[in-house]
C-alpha positions in Angstrom: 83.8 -170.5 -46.5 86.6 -168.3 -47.9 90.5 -170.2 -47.4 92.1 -169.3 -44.2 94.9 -167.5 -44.7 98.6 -168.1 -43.5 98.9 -166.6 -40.1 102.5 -165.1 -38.7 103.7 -166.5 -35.3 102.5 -163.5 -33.3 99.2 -163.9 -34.8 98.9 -167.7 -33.8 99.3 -166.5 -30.7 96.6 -164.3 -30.4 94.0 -166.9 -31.9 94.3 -169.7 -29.3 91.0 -170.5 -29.6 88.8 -171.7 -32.6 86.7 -168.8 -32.6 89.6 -166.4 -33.0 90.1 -168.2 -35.9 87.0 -167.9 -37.2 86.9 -164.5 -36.6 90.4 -163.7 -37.7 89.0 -164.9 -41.4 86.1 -163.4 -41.8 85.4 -161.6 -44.9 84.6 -158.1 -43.9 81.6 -158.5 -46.3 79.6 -160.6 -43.9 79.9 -158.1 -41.2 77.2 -155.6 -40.8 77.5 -152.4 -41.1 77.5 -150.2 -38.0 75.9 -146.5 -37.4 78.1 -143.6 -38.5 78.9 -142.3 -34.7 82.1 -141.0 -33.6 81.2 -142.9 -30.0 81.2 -146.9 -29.9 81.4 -147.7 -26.9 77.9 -147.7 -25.6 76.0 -150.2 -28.1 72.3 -149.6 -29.4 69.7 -151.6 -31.4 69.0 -149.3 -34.2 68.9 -150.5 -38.1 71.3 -149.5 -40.5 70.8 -146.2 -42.2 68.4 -145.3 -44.9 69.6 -146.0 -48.3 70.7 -142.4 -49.0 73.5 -143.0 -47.0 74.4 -146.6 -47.8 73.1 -148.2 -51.1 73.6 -151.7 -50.2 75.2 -152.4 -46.6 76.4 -156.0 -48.1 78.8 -154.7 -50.9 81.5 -152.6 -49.0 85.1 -152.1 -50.0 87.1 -154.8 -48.9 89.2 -154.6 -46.0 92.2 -156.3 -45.5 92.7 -158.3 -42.4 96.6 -158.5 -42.7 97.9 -156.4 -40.1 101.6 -156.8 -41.1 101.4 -153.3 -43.1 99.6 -151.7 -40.3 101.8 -149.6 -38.1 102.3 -150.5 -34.6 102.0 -146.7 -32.8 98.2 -146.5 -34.0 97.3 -149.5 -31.4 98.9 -148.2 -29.1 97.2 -144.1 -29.2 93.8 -145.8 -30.2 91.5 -146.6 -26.7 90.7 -150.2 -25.8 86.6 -151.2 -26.8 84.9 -152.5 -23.8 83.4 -155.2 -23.6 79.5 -155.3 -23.8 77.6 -156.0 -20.3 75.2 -158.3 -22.2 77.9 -161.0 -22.9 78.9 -163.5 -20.1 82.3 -164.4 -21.1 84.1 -162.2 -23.2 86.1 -163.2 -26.3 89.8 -162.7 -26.6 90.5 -161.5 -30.2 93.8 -160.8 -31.7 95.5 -157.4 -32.2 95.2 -157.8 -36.1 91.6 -158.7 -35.7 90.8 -155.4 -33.7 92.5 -153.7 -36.5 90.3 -154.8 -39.3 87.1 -154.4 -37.2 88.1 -150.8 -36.5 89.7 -150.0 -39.9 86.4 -151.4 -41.2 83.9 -149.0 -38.9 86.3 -146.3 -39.6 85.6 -146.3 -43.6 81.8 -146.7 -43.1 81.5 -144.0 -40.5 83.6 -141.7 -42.8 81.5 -142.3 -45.6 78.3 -142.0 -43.8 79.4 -138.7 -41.8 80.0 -137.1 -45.2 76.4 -137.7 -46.4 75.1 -136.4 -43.0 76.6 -133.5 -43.1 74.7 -132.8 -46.9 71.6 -134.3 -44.7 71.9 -131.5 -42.3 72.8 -128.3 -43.0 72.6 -125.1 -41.7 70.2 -123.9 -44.6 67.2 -126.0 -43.9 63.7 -125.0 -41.9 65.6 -126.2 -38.4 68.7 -124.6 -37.2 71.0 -127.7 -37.8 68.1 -129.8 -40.6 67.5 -129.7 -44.0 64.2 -131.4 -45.4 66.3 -134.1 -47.5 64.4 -133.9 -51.3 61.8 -136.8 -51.9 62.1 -139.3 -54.5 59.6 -139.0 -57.9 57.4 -141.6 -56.0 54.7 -139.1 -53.8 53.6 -140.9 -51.1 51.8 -139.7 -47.9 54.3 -139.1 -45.1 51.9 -139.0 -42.9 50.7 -142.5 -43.5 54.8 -143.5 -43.0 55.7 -145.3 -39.9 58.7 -144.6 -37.7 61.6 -147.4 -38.6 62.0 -147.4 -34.8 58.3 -147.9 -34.0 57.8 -151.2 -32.4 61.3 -151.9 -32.0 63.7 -151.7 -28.2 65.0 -148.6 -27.7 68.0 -148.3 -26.0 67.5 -144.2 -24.7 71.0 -144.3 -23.4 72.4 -143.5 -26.5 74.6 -140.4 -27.7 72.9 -137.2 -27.6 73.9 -136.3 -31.0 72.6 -139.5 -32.2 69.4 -138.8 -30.3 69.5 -136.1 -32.3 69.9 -136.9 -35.8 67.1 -139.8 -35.0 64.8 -136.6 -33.8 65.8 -134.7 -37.2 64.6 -138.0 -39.4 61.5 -137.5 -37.5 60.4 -134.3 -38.1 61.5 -134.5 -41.8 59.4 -137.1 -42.0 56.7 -134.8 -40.3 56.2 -137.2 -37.4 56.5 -134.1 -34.9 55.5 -135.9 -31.6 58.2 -138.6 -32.4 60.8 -136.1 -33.1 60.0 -134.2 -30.0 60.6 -137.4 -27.9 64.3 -137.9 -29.0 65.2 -134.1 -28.7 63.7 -134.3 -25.0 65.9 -137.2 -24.5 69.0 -135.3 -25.8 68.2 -132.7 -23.6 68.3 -135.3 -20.8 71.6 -136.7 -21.6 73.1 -132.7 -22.3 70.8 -129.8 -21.2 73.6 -127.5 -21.8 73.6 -127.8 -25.6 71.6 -124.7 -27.2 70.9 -126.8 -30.5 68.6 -129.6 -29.1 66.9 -126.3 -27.3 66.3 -125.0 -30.6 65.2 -128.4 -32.5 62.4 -128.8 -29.6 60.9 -125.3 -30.3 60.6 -126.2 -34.1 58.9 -129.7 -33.2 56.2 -127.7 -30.5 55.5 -125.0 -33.2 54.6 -127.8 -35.8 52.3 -129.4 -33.2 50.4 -126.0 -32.1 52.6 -125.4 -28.5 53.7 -122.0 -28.9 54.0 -121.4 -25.7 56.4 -124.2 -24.7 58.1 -123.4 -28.0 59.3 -120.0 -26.5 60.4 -121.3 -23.4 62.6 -123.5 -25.9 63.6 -120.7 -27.9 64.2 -118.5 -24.7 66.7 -121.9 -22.8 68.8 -121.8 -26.1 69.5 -118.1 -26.3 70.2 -118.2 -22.1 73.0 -121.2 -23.4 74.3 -119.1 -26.3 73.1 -115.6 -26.5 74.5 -115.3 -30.3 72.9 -118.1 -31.2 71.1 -116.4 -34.8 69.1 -119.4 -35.7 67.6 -119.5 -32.0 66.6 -115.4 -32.7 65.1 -116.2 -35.7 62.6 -118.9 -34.3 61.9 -116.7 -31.3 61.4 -113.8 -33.3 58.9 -115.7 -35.7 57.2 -117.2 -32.6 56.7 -113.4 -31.0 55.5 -112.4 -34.0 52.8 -114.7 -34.2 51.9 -114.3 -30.7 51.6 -110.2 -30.8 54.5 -109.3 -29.1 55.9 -107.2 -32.4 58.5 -105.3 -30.1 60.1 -108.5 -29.0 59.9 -109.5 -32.9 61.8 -106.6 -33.7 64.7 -107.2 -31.8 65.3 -110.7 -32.4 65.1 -110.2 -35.8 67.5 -107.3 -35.3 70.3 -110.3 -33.1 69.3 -113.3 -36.0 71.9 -112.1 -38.6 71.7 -114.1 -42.0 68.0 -115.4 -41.2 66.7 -112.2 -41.3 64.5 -111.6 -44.5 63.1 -108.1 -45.3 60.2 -109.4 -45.6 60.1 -110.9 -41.9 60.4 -107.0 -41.3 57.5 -105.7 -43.3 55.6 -107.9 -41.5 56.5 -106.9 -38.3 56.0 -103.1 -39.2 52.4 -104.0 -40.7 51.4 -105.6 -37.5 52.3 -103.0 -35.5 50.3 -100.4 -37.6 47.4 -102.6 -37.3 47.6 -102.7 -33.8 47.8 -98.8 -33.4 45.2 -98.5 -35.3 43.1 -101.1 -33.3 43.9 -99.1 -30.0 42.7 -96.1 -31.8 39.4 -97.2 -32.9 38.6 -98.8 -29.2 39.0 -95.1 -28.0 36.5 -94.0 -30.1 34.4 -97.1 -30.3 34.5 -97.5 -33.6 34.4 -101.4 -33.5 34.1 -101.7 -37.5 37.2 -100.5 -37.8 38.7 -102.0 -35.0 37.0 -105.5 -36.4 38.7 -104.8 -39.7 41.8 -104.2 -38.4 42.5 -107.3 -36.1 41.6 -109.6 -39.5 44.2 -107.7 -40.9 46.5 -108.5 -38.1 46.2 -112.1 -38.4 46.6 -111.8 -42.4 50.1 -110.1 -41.6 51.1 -113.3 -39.2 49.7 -112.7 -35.7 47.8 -115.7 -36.4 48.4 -116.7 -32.9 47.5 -113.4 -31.1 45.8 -113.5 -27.9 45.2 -109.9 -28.0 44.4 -109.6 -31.2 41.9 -112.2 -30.7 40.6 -110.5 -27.7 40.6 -107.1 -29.4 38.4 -108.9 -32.5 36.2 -110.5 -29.4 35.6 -106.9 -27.9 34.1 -105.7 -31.2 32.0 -108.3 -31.9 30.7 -108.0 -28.4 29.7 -104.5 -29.2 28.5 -105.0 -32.8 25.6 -107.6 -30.8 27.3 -110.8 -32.6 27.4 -112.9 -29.7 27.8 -116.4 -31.0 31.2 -115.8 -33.2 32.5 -113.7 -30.4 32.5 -116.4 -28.1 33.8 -118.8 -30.5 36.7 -115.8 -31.5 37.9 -115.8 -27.7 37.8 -119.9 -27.8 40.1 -119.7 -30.6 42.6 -117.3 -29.3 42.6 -118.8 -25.8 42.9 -122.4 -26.5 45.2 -122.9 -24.0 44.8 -119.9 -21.1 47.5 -120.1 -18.0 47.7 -117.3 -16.3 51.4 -117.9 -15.2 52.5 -118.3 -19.0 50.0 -115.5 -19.9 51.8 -112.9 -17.7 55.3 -113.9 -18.4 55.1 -113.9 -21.7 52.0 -110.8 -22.3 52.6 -109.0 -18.9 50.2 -107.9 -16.2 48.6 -105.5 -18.2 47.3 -107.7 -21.3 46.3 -110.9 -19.5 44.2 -108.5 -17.3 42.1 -107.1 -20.5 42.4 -110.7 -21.7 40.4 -112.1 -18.8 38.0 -108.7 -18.8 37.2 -109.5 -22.1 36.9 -113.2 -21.1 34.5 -112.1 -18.4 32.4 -110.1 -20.7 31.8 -112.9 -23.1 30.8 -115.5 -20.3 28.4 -112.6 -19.5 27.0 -112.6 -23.0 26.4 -116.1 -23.5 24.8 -116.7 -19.7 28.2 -118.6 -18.3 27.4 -116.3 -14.9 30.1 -117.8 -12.6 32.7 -117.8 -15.3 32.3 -114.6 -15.9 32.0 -113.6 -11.9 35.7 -115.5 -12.0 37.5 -114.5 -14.8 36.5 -110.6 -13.8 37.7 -111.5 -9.8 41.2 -112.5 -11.6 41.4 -110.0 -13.4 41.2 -107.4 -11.2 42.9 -109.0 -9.3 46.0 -108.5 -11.5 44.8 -104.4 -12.2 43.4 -103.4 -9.6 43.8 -99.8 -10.5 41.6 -100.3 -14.0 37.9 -98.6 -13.7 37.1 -100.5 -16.6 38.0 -103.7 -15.4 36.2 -103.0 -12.2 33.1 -101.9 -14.1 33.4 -105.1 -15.7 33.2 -107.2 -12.3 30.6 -105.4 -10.7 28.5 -106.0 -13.7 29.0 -109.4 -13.6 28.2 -110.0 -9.9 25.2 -108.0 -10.9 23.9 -110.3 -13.7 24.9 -113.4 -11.8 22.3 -112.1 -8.8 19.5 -111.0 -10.9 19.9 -114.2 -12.7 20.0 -116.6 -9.3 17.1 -114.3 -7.6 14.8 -114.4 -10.3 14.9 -118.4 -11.3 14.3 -118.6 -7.3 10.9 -116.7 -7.7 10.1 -118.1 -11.0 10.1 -121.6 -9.8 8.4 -120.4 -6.9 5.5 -119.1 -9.5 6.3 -115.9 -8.8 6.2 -114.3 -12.0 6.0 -110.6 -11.5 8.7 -110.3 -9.1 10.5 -113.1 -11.2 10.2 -110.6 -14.3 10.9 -107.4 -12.0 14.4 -109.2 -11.1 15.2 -110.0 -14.4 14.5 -106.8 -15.4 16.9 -105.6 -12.8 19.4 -107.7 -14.1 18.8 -105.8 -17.6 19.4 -102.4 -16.8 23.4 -103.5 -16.2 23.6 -105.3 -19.3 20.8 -104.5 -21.4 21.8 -107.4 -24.5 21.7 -110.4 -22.2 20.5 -113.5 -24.0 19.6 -115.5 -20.9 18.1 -112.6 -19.3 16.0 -111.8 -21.9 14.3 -115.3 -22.6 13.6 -116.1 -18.9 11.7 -112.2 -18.8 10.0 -113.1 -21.9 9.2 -116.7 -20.1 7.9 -114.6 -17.1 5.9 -112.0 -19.4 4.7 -115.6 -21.0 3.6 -116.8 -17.6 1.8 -113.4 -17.3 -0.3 -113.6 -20.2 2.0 -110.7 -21.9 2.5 -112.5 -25.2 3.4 -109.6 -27.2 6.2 -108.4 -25.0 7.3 -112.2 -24.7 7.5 -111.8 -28.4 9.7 -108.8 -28.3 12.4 -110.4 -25.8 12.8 -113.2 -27.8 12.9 -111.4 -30.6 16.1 -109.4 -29.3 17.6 -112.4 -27.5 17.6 -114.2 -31.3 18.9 -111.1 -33.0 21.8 -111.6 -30.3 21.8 -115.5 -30.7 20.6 -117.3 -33.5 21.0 -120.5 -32.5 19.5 -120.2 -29.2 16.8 -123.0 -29.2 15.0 -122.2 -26.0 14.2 -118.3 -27.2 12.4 -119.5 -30.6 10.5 -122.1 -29.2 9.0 -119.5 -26.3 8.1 -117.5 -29.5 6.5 -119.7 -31.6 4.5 -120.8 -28.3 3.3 -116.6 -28.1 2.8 -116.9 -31.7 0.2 -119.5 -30.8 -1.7 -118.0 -28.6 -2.0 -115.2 -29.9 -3.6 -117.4 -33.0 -0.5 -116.0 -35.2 -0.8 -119.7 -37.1 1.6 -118.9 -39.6 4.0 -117.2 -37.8 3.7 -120.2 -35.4 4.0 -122.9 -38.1 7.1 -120.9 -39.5 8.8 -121.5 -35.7 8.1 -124.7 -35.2 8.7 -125.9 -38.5 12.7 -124.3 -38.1 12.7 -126.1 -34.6 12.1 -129.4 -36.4 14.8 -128.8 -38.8 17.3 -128.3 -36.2 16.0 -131.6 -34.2 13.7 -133.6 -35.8 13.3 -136.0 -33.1 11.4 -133.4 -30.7 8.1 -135.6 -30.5 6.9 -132.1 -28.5 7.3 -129.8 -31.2 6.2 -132.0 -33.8 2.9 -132.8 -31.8 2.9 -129.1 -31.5 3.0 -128.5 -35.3 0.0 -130.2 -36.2 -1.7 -129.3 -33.6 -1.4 -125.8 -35.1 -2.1 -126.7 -38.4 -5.5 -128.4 -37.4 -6.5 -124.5 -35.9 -5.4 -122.9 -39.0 -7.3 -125.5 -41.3 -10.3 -125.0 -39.0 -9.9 -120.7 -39.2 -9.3 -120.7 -43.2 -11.2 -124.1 -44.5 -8.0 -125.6 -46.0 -7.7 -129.1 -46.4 -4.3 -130.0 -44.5 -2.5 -133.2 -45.6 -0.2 -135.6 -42.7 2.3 -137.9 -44.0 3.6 -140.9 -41.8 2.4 -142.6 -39.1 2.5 -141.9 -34.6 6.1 -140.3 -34.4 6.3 -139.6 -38.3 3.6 -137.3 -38.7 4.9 -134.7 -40.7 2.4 -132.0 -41.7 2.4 -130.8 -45.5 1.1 -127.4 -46.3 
């Protein structure tokens, strides 16, 4: 232990106690560092900052505990520390001792807040971050843990400390962590623009565009020149499909403004007039073109554009990427958000379109609901009314004709359906339970022909090829049956009907051409080899 030091009479008096002693000699390099904050008084648990900011926390400048050179007016302007809640009998400490704790913090924090502010400038992806540069070592960040994972938090904390633990976060790319301590900044001070602004960034990395705006939208209602907020909002409308907005917030962003944020803008928009265009005159190449185009410029994130590239691929008879398309672009589909953010006008044609492809892939009481909402937001649109009635339509013929199917029924069955047709004559469903009906009928050849069309529509549709290759069949089309079934096995090999079906037509095509036909394996193996 380092020699105590000669204390002055007014100092003796202050250390009555052996532990003032103690503490009165201390070397301020046993002490621990503490966080670079302004604010002391409320305590936390947190480590000691990453290395960038302090090499080695146990070799600091040394700090002299004599307080006879200190002046006596800065004890009396600084505020007294309060004691923590967690002790039960507080320690009475000398006014030198305060000193050198406080002269002590106040070097560390000084050096510290000068290597923040490098951390964070105004230059960086966020509106108060900059991505600090790695070391030579790569290493996955994503693999990285948070150094406060597993460890108390005390969420009472200084909201700009909440802050700059939220902007380690998201350099580190751990989004979801850094969107907890902006949330809680927001808690502790709602009216600050900038933690507004750090939430949006951390919901745009993690997909929530929506909630990203609102984010934006809070920080530019706080601080209406706020050109960082602009920026982001304008990027976010961009990606969205609202160009116009785009336009103008670039336009209020100032410095963050690129011309080639501009360009991009202007190409969307040219796209998009030239989508509208080709829907007029139904020319849905060029309206499919157009909307990939779109999302090459930035409206990645369009719901319009998506359902504009649905539409087209509705009408070009490709079905199965149509409905995926409209998954894609409404991932996420509230109507509330929708029209606050797109308007009346554009969730309406987003839930027509909606409606149309829950029509086209045999999803009857979607459809029936999407096309009541959205007329019930446009009730003045014909086509959006057209839309509706059809899918009431379909939904009956569909619901009428399974009733006198089961009911063996099969004319009326395949009258219904029919029916059900003539409003949307490139229905999938409707088409393989007429050619089931036609099937029931003895009408192979037009069985053949439904399913036929309902595959051109849908190539994946399972239920249609196997009603063919059962036509093919009894018509004694053994190859084009063997062809069917043989696919059907591919796509599920474990079907023991199809399989037992297979050979089965491979025994009547040995017997009409007097081939020798070969089986390999065994009771559920049997696999037939031409």
């Amino acid at each position: 232990m380092a020699k105590l030091k000669k204390l002055s009479t007014g100092q003796k008096m202050g250390c009555e106690s052996v532990l003032g002693c103690i503490f009165q000699s201390w070397s301020p390099r046993r002490r621990k560092p503490s966080l670079p904050e302004k604010d002391h008084r409320v305590k936390d648990n947190l480590p000691s900052k990453s290395t960038s900011t302090i090499t080695n926390p146990k070799i600091l400048p040394r700090v002299s505990t004599d307080t006879s050179s200190q002046p006596k007016k800065s004890d009396a302007k600084k505020p007294q520390q309060k004691p923590n809640s967690d002790e039960n009998q507080p320690r009475k400490s000398s006014d030198s001792a305060r000193k050198s704790s406080d002269s002590a913090k106040k070097s560390i924090s000084s050096g510290s807040s000068r290597t923040e502010s490098k951390r964070f400038s105004l230059n960086g992806v966020m509106g108060n971050i900059i991505v600090k540069p790695q070391p030579a070592v790569k290493a996955d960040v994503r693999q990285t843990k948070s150094r406060w994972e597993g460890k108390p938090m005390n969420y009472r904390l200084d909201p700009e400390a909440l802050k700059r633990m939220g902007n380690e976060e998201y350099c580190h790319g751990r989004f979801a962590q850094a969107l907890v301590f902006y949330e809680r900044a927001i808690s502790a001070d709602p009216k600050t623009p900038t933690y507004w602004c750090n939430k949006s960034a951390a919901l745009i990395s993690l997909g929530r565009l929506l909630e990203a705006s609102d984010a934006c939208e809070e920080a530019l209602r706080l601080n209406p020149t706020y050109e960082r907020a602009h920026q982001r909002l304008a990027s976010l409308q961009l990606r969205l499909g609202e160009v116009e907005k785009a336009l103008c917030h670039y336009n209020e962003a100032g410095k963050y403004t690129e011309t080639k944020h501009i360009e991009q803008v202007e190409d969307v928009i040219k796209c998009l007039k030239r989508c509208d265009e080709a829907r007029r005159s139904k020319e849905w190449n060029v309206a499919l073109k157009e909307t990939l185009f779109a999302i090459s410029y930035g409206a990645d994130s369009s719901p319009r554009v998506y359902a504009l590239q649905t539409e087209a691929l509705l009408h070009l008879q490709r079905h199965e990427e149509a409905y995926s398309v409209y998954q894609k672009g409404t991932k996420r589909f509230e109507i509330d958000s929708f029209i606050k953010i797109f308007g009346l006008s554009i969730t309406s044609y987003l839930l027509m379109v909606g409606a149309q492809v829950y029509i086209a892939v045999g999803r009857f009481e979607d459809a029936v609901t999407a096309s009541r909402q959205a007329a019930r937001l446009d009730p003045s649109s014909e086509e959006v009314n057209a839309v509706a009635k059809t899918a009431r339509a379909v939904a009956s013929a569909r619901l009428s004709g399974n009733l006198l199917f089961n009911a063996s029924k099969f004319e009326g069955a395949c009258v219904v359906y029919t029916e059900g047709l003539e409003k949307d004559p490139y229905n999938a469903l409707l088409l393989c339970n007429r050619a089931a009906s036609r099937f029931k009928l003895g009408l192979f050849e037009k069985a053949i022909e439904d399913c036929t069309l309902a595959l051109s529509l849908q190539p994946s549709y399972r239920k249609a090829r196997r009603r063919r290759a059962d036509s093919y069949a009894k018509l004694e089309k053994w190859q084009h049956a063997i062809q069917e079934y043989e696919l059907l096995l591919m796509e599920t090999p474990g079907d023991e009907e199809t399989r037992r079906a297979l050979v089965e037509v491979n025994v009547r095509l040995r017997k009409q051409t007097g081939k020798n036909v070969r089986f390999k394996g065994i009771g559920s193996d049997l696999v037939v080899v031409n």
